[in-house]
C-alpha angles and dihedrals in degrees: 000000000000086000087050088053090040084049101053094039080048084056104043097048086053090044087049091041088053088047099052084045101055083044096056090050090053093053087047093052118113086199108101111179087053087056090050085052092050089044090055088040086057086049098053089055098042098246088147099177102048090051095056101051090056098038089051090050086049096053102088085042093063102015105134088020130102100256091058097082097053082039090049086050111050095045086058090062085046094069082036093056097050090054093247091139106171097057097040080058087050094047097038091055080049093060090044089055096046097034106034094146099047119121089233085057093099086045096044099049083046085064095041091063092036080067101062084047096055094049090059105132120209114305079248086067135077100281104209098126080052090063094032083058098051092054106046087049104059086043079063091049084044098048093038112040107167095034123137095227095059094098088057087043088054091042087057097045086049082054107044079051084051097061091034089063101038090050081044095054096039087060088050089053086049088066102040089050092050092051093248088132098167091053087043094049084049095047090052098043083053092053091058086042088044099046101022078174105048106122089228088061089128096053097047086060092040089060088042082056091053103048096058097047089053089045088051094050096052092050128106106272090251090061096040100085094054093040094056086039083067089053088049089055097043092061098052085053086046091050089049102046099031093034091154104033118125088233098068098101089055095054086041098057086045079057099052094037088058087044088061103049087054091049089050089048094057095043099050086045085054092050088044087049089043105054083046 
């Protein structure tokens, strides 16, 4: 058993060592259309890295002639392919400027945009590349209108709204969580201003609700009255907007017991006015 693993190490180091060999004459070859084969050839069989050194030697060889721009492209899914994102964008909106009439032009500034997607970081993190992908993807539905690509486009867009406002809702619960109620109340408010057609948009008000009536209780007597009466508001705007929502009884006890402490308020001020 150990000769048969001898054996098959033995046999890979040769097979690795031939490699590394038909590679360096090919890298010492002064054909260059045979290294622009090979090139292709590397590309065929994914061997990304081995294709782009050669494509990018090859650049000032066929530069200005018709094999550049399938050189230029390709090189660019090179970089794709080995998940160096920020340079395949780079190289992808260069094709588009050298090459704006090629027929690969709708393909190419789909992969323009793909790239800001691909470089989205975890919803925890800054999520720049998040809004950057939304946008260049809806410049791509807006360029190419009829394009095929545009459903995947959309899904990515769906999906680009879908960490915004999770990263925007784990930074509400923060709040909550913290007992910055105010801020918290804002930042939820924001979330169903933000995303009119999340499917949470109730909740979103029903923690809004909620917010504002911690953040009244905890206020100084003399802010209290004006602070329940914005609960009170933000429930007539919930039973308007969320009319059928299941949460409803529970905005609506957050209502009347708001209701109530400015009742007991007024009522305590009249008795103090009263014994003076």
């Amino acid at each position: 058993m150990r000769f048969f693993k001898l054996l098959l190490i033995v046999f890979t180091l040769v097979l690795g060592l031939t490699s590394c060999n038909k590679y360096s004459k090919i890298m010492k070859s002064k054909d260059v259309a045979y290294k622009l084969t090979m090139a292709d050839k590397f590309f065929e069989e994914k061997k990304y890295r081995q294709a782009q050194v050669l494509y990018e030697e090859l650049y000032p060889v066929f530069k200005g002639t018709d094999k550049f721009e399938e050189l230029y492209y390709k090189d660019g899914y090179c970089f794709y392919y080995l998940k160096n994102y920020r340079d395949a964008e780079n190289f992808f909106k260069g094709f588009l400027e050298v090459f704006p009439n090629s027929t690969k032009a709708e393909e190419v500034d789909f992969m323009h945009a793909l790239c800001f997607y691909k470089q989205v970081p975890k919803v925890d993190l800054d999520q720049t590349n998040t809004s950057k992908s939304i946008g260049v993807m809806q410049s791509f539905i807006n360029t190419h209108p009829g394009s095929s690509r545009i459903p995947e486009a959309t899904a990515i867009i769906d999906k680009s709204r879908e960490r915004l406002e999770t990263k925007e809702l784990r930074a509400a619960d923060l709040y909550y969580k913290v007992g910055q109620y105010r801020a918290a109340a804002i930042a939820y408010g924001g979330l169903l201003n933000n995303y009119p057609e999340s499917k949470v948009g109730d909740r979103y008000k029903l923690n809004t609700i909620k917010s504002y009536f911690r953040f009244a209780k905890l206020s100084i007597l003399e802010k209290q009255p004006e602070r329940f009466e914005k609960v009170i508001s933000e429930f007539q705007d919930f039973a308007d907007r969320f009319p059928e929502s299941l949460l409803l009884d529970e905005a609506r006890e957050l209502s009347n017991l708001s209701q109530n402490n400015i009742k007991e308020i007024q009522n305590e001020q009249i008795k103090t006015t009263t014994k003076l």
